[in-house]
C-alpha positions in Angstrom: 91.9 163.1 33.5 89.7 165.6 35.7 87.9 168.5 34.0 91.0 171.3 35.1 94.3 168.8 35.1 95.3 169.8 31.8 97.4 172.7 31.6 94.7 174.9 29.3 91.9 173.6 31.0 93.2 174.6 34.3 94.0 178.2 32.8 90.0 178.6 31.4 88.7 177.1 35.3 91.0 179.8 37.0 90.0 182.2 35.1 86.2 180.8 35.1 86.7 180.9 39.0 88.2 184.5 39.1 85.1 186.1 37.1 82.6 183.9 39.1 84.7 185.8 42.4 84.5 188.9 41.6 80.8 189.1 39.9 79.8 187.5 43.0 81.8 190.5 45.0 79.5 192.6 42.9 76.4 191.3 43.5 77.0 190.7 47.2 77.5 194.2 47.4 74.6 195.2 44.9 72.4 193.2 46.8 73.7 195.1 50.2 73.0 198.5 48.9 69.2 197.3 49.0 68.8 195.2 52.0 70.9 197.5 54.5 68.7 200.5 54.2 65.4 198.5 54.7 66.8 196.5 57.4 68.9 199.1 59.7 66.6 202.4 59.4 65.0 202.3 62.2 68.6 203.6 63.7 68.5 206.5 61.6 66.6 209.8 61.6 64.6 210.1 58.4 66.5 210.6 55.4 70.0 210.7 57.1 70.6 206.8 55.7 73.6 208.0 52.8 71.8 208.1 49.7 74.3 206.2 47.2 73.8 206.2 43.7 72.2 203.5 41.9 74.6 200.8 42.3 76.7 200.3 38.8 77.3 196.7 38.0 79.3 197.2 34.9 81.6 200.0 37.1 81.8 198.0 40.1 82.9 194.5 37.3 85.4 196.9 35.6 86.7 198.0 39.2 87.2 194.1 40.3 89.9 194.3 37.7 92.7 196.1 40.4 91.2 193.6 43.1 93.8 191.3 44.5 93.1 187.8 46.0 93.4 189.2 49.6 90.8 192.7 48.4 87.9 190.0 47.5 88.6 187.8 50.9 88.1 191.0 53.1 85.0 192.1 50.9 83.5 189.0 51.6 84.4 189.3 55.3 83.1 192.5 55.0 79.6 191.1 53.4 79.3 187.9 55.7 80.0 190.2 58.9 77.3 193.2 57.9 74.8 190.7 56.4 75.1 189.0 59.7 74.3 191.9 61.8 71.1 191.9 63.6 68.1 194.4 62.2 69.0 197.8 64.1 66.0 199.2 66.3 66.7 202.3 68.5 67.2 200.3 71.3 70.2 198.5 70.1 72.1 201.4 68.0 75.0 201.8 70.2 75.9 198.1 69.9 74.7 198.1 66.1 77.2 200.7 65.5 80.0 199.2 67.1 79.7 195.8 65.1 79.5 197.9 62.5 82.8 199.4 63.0 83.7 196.4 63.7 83.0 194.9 60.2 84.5 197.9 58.4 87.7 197.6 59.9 89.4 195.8 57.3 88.0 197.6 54.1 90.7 200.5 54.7 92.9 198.3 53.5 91.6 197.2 50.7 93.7 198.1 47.0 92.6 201.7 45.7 90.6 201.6 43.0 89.1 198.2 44.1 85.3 197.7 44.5 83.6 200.9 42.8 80.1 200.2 42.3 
C-alpha cells in the first residue's frame, strides 16, 4: 500500500499538503515584502516605496484559513510573475510598471479576508 491510499492516511497527507500550501503562501509573500523594496527602488523617489508593517506570519497563517484552492493558485501566480520581474532602474519604470500591473491583475479576485499578512 502507498503512504496516502488508505482512507485516514490520505485525510492526514491532504491536510499535511494544505498547511505545507498555505505556509508556503506566507512565506512567499514574507519573503516578498523584503526583496521587492531592495530590488525595485531605484524606480521610486526616496521614501515613497509603501511602508507596510512588519509582515505578521501568524495573521497572514490565520488569514489562509478563508483561502480557497483557486485564492492560493493566483497568489502563487502573483509571486512567480513579480519575483520574475526584472530589477527596476529609472530607465525601465514605464515598462516595470506595466508588468506590474500586469501581475496584479488577478489578486482582485482573490476571497476577502484571504492573505492578510
Amino acid at each position: 500500500m502507498q503512504p496516502c491510499e488508505s482512507p485516514m492516511k490520505s485525510l492526514a497527507c491532504c491536510s499535511l499538503l494544505l498547511l505545507s500550501a498555505c505556509a508556503d503562501v506566507c512565506q512567499r509573500g514574507e519573503a516578498l515584502s523584503t526583496t521587492f523594496p531592495e530590488r525595485h527602488t531605484a524606480c521610486f523617489a526616496p521614501n515613497t516605496l509603501p511602508s507596510s508593517p512588519v509582515f505578521d506570519a501568524k495573521a497572514c497563517d490565520t488569514s489562509m484559513n478563508v483561502c480557497s484552492q483557486t485564492d492560493e493558485r493566483a497568489l502563487h501566480q502573483y509571486f512567480d510573475c513579480v519575483e520574475a520581474l526584472p530589477v527596476c532602474t529609472a530607465a525601465t519604470k514605464a515598462a516595470f510598471n506595466e508588468k506590474f500591473l500586469e501581475c496584479a491583475s488577478g489578486m482582485g479576485r482573490i476571497t476577502e479576508g484571504c492573505f492578510r499578512p
